[in-house]
N, C-alpha and C positions, 0 to 999 in steps of 0.2 A: 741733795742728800735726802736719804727716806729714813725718819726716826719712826721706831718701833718699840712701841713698851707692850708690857704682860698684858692679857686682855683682860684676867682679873683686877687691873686698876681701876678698869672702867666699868667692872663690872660691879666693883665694891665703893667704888667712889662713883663719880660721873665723868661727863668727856670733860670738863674744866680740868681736872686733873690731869689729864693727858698730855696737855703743852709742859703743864708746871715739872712732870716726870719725866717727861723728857728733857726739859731743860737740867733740871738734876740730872741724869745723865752723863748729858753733854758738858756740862760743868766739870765732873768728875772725870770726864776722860783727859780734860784740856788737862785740869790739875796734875793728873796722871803723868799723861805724855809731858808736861814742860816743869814737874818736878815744883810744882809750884804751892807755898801756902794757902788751905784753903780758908776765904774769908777774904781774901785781898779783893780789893776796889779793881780791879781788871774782873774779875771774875765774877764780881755783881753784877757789873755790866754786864758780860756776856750772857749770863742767868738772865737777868733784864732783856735783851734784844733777843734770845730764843724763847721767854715768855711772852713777848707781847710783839717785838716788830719786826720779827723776820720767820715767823712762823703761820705757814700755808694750812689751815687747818679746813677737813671737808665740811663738815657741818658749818651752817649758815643759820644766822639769828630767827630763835623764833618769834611769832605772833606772840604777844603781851600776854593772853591766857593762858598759855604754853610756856610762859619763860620758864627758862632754867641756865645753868651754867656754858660759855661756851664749847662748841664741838660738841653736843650732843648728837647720838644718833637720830634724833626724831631732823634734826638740822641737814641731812644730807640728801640734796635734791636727787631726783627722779634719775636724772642724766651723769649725776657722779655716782650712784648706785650701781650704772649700766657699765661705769668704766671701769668698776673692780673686777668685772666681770669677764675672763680669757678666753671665754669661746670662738668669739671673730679673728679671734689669733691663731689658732688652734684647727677650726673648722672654718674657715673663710666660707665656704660653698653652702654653709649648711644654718643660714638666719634662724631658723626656727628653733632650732637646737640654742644658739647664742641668746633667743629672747626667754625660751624658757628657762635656761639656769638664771637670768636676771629676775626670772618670779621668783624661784626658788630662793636668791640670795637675798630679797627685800622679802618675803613671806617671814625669815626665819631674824633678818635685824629690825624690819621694822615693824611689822605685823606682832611680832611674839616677843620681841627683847624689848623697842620701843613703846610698842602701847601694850601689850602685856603682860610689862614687868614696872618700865619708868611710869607710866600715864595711869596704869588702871590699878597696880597695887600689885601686881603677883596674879592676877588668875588666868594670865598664863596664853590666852585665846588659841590653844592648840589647834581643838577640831575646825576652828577655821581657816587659820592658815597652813596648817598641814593639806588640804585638798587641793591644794594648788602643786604639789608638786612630790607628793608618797602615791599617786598613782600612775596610769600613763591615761586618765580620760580627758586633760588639756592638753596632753601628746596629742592623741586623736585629734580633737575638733583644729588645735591650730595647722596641724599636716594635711586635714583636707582643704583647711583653707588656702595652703601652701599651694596644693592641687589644683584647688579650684582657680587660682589666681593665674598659674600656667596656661590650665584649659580655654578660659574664655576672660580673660582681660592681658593676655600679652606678655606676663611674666611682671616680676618684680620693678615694681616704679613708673609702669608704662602708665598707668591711668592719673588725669588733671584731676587735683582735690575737689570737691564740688558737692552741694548737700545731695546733691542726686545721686551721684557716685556712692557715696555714703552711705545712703537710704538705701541702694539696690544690692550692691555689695553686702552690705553689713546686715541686710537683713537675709541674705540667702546664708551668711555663717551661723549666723544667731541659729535660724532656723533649724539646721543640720544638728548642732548643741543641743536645742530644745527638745528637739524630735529623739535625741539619743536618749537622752533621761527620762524620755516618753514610753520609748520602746525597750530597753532594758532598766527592769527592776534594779540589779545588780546595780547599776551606776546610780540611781536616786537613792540604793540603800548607802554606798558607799559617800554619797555629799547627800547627807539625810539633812543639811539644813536649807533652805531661803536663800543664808547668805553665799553659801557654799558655791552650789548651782547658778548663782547670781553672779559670784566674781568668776569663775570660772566660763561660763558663754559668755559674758562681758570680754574677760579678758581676751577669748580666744578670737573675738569679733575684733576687738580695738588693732588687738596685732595683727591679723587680716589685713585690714585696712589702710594700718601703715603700710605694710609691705608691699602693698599694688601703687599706694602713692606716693611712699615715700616721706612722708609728711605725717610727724607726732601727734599733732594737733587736729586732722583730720583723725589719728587710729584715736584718739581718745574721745571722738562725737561719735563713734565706731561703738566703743563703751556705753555711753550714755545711748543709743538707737537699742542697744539691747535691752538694758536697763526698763526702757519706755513700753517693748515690744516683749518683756519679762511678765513685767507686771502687768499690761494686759491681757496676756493671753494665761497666765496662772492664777492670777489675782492679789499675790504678795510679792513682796521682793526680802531685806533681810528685814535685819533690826534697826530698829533707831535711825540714827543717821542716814539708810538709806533709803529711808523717804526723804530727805532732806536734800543732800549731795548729787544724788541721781537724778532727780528731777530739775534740781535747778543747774546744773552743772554744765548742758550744754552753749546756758545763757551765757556764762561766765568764760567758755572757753577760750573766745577771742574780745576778752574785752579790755579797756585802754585803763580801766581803774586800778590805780595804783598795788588794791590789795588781791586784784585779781586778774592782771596783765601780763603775768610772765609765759612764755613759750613752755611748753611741757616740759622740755628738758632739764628746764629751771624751777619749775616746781618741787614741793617735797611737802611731808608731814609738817615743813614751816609754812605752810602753805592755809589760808585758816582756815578754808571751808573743806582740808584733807585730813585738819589736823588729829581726829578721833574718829575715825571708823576704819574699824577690821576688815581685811579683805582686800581691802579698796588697793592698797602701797603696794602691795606686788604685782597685781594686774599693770598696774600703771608704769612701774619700771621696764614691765615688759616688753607698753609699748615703747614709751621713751627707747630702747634700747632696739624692736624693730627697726624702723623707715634706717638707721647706720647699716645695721648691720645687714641688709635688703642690698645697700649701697655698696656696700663694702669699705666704707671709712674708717680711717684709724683708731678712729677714737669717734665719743658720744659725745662728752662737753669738755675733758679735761687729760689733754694729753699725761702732764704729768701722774694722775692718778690709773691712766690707763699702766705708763711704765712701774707705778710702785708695786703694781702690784703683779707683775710678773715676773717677779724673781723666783726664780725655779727652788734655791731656797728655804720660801715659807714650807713650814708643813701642812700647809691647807690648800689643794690645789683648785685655785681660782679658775680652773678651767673646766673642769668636773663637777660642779659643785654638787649635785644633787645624788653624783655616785662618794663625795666626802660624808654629805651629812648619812648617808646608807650604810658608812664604814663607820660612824660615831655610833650610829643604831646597833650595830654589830659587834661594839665594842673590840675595832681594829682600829680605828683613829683616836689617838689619842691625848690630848691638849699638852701640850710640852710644858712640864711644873705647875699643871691646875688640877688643883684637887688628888694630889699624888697619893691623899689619907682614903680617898672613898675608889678611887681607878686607881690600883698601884699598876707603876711604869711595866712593860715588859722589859 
């Protein structure tokens, strides 16, 4: 069973509150259907086992710096981001398309809802996670690399992961990226920041990467080679954080320590050296959601997450995402009982 509450609960309260609403719900329906007084001791109970021990929630505990309530969205790893996502449903044939609506969908909950709105206070990090997906210039660099990956490595998955592979790969994407923001003004005026141009050839490198190998974990050393080969050949990279994350990040990619061993897919903003920098969360879903969808797998980490969210149903269609959030700009999509005083309904 797939429980859905308003997304104004979570957006007025936190994800803790989303079991507890649901479980009111669910309570109220049982009441409903078996005519029963509410308060009785069957019904705590069942309040009780949908609040705490039979409820699948996607968010995952964060780092102790980062705590907050459970099921928040900063809590939901790379590879459950990728499964909300209906492209490889939709478009089997067409990975590229499937990795770029999973930036768009982490640019927009975790880049700007989770860090800010919960993490940083409200300032919102628009102009940097909107470059990842209101133009088509990470269209471009990830389709050539789509190209480039037919042309001369065999197609999809053919090439062994390997730092060599990596290195030579990831630096003929990066390079094409670079060279673009080189040679047209227009696209450096359009990601006029550091970090902008930063996640973006990052990311379009990382998803390269996977998609010739197959493998998350090489597309995200894919990221960090760009990162490396960013800021040598410019001289900056963004703010803060990433001098920090980028440099040290490929040390950490495969390593056995507890706080920094999990597979890509399993990573997330709970994750503590991802836990606060813009930019970073969508490129990385991306890739997390290439080397499947290269494959053609059903799913990224979590089947049931993949079927919840393909209920033809929602009015948000999981499969389109970045033509939904373009019909929100347009003021043709519009949130069913949110904000009905400031968007009245049609």
């Amino acid at each position: 069973q797939v429980v859905r509450v308003p997304s104004i609960v979570g957006r007025v309260c936190d994800g803790g509150t989303i079991s507890r609403h649901s479980a009111m719900q669910i309570s109220m329906a049982f009441i409903t259907a078996y005519r029963l007084a509410a308060g009785e001791a069957a019904i705590a109970d069942f309040a009780f086992a949908a609040k705490h021990a039979a409820v699948v929630e996607m968010g995952t505990m964060m780092p102790a710096r980062r705590a907050r309530s459970p099921n928040e969205p900063g809590g939901i790893p790379f590879g459950v981001m990728a499964d909300m996502v209906q492209s490889t449903r939709t478009k089997p044939d067409d990975p590229a398309r499937a990795s770029l609506e999973a930036v768009a969908l982490a640019a927009v909950i975790l880049d700007q809802i989770y860090l800010g709105s919960y993490m940083s206070g409200g300032v919102g990090f628009t102009q940097y996670a909107t470059a990842a997906y209101t133009d088509n210039i990470l269209e471009d660099y990830t389709y050539w690399a789509v190209d480039h990956i037919k042309d001369k490595y065999g197609g999809f998955c053919k090439s062994k992961p390997s730092s060599e592979l990596i290195e030579k790969l990831g630096s003929e994407i990066n390079s094409y990226a670079l060279e673009m923001y080189e040679r047209y003004p227009a696209a450096m005026e359009a990601h006029f920041g550091g970090s902008q141009r930063a996640t973006v050839a990052a990311a379009a490198t990382g998803i390269g990467v996977a998609f010739a190998t197959g493998n998350a974990n090489a597309g995200v050393n894919g990221w960090y080679l760009s990162m490396y080969q960013h800021r040598e050949r410019l001289g900056r990279l963004g703010f803060y954080g990433y001098d920090l994350q980028d440099n040290c990040g490929a040390a950490n990619s495969f390593s056995y320590r507890s706080d920094e061993g999990l597979p890509h897919e399993l990573r997330g903003p709970n994750f503590p050296n991802y836990a606060m920098n813009v930019g970073h969360l969508s490129g990385y879903t991306g890739i997390a959601m290439a080397p499947h969808a290269a494959r053609g797998d059903a799913y990224v980490c979590n089947p049931l997450i993949k079927i919840a969210f393909a209920d033809k149903n929602l009015p948000f269609d999981f499969a389109n995402i970045t033509k939904e959030f373009g019909r929100g700009c347009l003021r043709e999509f519009v949130p069913m009982g949110e904000r009905s005083a400031i968007i009245p309904a049609k």
